[in-house]
C-alpha positions as CSV (number, residue, x, y, z in Angstrom):
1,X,85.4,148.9,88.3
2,X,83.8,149.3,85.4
3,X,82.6,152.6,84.2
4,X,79.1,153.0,84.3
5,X,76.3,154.3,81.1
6,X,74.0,156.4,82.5
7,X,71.7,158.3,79.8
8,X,69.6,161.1,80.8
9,X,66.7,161.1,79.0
10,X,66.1,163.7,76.2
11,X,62.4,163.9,75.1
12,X,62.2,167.9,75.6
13,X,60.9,167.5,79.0
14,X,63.6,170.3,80.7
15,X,66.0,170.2,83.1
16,X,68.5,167.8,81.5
17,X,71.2,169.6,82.2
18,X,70.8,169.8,86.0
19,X,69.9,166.6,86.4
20,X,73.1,165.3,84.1
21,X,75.5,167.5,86.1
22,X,73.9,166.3,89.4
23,X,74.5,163.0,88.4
24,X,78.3,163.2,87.7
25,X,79.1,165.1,91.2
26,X,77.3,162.3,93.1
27,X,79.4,159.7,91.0
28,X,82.6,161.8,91.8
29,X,81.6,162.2,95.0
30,X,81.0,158.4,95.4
31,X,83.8,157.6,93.3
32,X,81.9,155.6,90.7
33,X,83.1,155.8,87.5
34,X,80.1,156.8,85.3
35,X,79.6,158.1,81.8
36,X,76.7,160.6,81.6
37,X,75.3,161.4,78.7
38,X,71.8,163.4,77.0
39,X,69.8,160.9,74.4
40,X,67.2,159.5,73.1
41,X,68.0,157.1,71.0
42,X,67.6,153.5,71.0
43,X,70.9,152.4,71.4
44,X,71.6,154.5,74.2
45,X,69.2,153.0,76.3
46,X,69.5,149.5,75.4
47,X,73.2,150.0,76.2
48,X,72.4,151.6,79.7
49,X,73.1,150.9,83.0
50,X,70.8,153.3,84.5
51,X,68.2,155.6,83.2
52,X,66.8,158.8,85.0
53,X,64.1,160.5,83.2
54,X,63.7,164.1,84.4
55,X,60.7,166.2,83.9
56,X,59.2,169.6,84.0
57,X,55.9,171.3,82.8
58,X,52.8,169.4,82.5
59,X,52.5,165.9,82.5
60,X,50.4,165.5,79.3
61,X,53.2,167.8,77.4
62,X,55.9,165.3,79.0
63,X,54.1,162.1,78.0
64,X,53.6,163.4,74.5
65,X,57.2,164.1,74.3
66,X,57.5,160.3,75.1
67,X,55.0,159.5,72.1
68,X,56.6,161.6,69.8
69,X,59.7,159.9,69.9
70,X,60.2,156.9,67.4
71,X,60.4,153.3,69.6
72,X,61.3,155.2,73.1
73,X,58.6,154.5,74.7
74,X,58.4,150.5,73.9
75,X,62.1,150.4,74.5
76,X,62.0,152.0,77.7
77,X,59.4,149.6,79.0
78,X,61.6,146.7,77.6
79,X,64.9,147.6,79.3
80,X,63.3,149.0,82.4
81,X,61.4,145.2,82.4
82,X,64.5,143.6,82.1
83,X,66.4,144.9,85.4
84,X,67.8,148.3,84.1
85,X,67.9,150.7,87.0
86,X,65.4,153.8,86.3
87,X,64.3,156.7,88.4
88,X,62.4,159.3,87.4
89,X,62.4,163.0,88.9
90,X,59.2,165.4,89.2
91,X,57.1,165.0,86.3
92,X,59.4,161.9,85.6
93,X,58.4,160.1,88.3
94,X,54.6,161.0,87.8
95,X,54.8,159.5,84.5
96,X,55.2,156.0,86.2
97,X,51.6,156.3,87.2
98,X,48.4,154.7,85.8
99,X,47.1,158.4,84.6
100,X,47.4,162.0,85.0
101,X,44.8,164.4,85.1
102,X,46.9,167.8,84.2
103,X,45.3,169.4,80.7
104,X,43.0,166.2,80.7
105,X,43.3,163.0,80.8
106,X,46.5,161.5,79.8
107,X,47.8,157.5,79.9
108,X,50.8,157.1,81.9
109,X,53.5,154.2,81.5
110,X,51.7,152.5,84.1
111,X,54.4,150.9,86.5
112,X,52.7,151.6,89.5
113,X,49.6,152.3,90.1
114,X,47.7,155.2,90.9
115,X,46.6,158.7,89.5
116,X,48.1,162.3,89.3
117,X,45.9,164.2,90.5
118,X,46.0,168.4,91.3
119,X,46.4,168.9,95.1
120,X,44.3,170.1,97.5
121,X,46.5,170.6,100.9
122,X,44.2,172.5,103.7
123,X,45.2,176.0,104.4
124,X,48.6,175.5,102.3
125,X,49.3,178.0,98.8
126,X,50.1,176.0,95.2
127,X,52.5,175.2,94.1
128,X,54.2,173.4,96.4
129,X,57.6,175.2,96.6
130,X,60.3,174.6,98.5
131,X,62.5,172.6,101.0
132,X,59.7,169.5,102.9
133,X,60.6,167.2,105.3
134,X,61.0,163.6,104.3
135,X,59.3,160.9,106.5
136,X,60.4,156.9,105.3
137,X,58.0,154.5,104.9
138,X,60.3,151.9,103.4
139,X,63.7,153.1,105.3
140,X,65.6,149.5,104.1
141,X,65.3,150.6,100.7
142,X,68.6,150.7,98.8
143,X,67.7,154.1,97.9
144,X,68.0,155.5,101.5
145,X,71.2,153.9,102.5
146,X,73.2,156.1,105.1
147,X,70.2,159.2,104.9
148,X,68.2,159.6,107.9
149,X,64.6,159.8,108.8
150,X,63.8,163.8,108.2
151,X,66.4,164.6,105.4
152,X,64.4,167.7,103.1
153,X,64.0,167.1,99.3
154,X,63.3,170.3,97.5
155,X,60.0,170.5,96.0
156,X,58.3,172.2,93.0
157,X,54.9,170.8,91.8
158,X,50.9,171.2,92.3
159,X,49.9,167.6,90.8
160,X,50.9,164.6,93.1
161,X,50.1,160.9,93.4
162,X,47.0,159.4,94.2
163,X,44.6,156.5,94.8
164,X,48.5,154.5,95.1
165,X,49.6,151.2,96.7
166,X,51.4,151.6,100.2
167,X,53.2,149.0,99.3
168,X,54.7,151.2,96.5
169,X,55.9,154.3,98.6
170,X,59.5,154.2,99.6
171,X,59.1,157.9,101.5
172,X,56.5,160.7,102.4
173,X,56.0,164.4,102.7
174,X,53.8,166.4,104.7
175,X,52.0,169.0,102.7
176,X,48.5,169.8,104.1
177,X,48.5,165.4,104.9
178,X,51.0,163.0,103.6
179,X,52.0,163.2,100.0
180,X,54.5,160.2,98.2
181,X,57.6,161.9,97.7
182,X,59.2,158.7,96.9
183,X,58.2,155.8,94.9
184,X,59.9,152.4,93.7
185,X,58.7,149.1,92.6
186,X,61.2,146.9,91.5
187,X,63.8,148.3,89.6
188,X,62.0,151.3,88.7
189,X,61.5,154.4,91.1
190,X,60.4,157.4,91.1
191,X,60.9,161.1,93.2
192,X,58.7,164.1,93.7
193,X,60.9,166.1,95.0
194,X,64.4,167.5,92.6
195,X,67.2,165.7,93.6
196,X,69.1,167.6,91.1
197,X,68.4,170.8,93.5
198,X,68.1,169.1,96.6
199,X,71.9,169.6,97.4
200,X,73.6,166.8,100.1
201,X,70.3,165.0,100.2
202,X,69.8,164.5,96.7
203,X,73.4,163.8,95.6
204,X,73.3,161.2,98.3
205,X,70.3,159.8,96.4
206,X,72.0,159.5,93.0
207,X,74.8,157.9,94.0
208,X,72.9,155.7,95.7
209,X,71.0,155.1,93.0
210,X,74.1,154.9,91.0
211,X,75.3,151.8,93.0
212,X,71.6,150.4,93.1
213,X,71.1,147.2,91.8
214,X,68.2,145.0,90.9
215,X,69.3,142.5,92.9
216,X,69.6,144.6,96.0
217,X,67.0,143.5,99.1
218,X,64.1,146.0,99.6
């Protein structure tokens, strides 16, 4: 089999580390050979096989980060477009949204639609922090293979998707209602939760997403 690319993407958005290390147990662990590496370069990610684009802090600094890096942005859309697997954690998945109102208004990448917008969750304390339940809207999805319904993610965040299309979210979380804590269209998905810290649950994720194909029925 051959040995996967899988670049982690650096745009000073935090937590590479965790989410490059998490990545390589769930390979072993699935025994798929995989290559992980940190970058931001061009070349990197037109040479990928997957792309996972972590994220922590505020989603304007994030999407900045984006901007301030020369032709990432434009070739992230253009190998993402072209069938390259991508998921995006926390703020990383956010960024996949129409907008986000954390700091002001900021323009997201726009792959699915919808707004982040701050939380309002009756009689529950922000941030959300912590281990949630999560409930499968789209169980079939390549992403959930073998996991059950009421698996926990763990979450950190006080900004969440909203004004979204059902057809867009893959699983929930109950938080003072029902918040997307998974999100895909296409190739391209997205969680709210840290796989990275989310231990069985989220290794299981990675390595399904590290066998995910474009191809695969949803």
């Amino acid at each position: 089999m051959k040995s996967l690319s899988v670049v982690v993407i650096d745009y000073n958005g935090g937590n590479l580390a965790s989410a490059a290390q998490a990545l390589e147990h769930a390979a072993q662990l699935s025994h798929i050979p995989a290559r992980v590496e940190i970058s931001n370069t061009v070349e990197a990610l037109k040479q990928a096989d997957r792309i996972v684009l972590p994220g922590q802090g505020a989603f304007r600094d994030c999407a900045q980060g984006l901007q301030n890096i020369p032709h990432l942005l434009e070739t992230l859309n253009e190998v993402t477009k072209t069938g390259t697997p991508f998921l995006g954690i926390c703020v990383g998945m956010q960024l996949m949204a129409e907008e986000g109102f954390e700091n002001d208004r900021t323009p997201g990448l726009g792959w699915i639609k919808g707004k982040i917008t701050k939380m309002s969750p009756p009689g529950q304390r922000l941030p959300q922090m912590g281990w949630n339940e999560l409930t499968f809207s789209t169980p079939s999805h390549p992403l959930l293979q073998g996991l059950h319904q009421g698996v926990h993610g763990y979450f950190v965040h006080s900004y969440a998707l909203s004004d979204y299309a059902s057809e867009d979210i893959v699983a929930t979380t109950d938080y003072g209602g029902a918040l997307p804590a998974i999100v895909a269209k296409g190739n391209r998905a997205g969680t709210q939760f840290h796989v990275e810290k989310s231990q069985k649950t989220g290794l299981h994720i990675l390595g399904n997403f590290l066998r995910w194909s474009s191809s695969d029925p949803v």
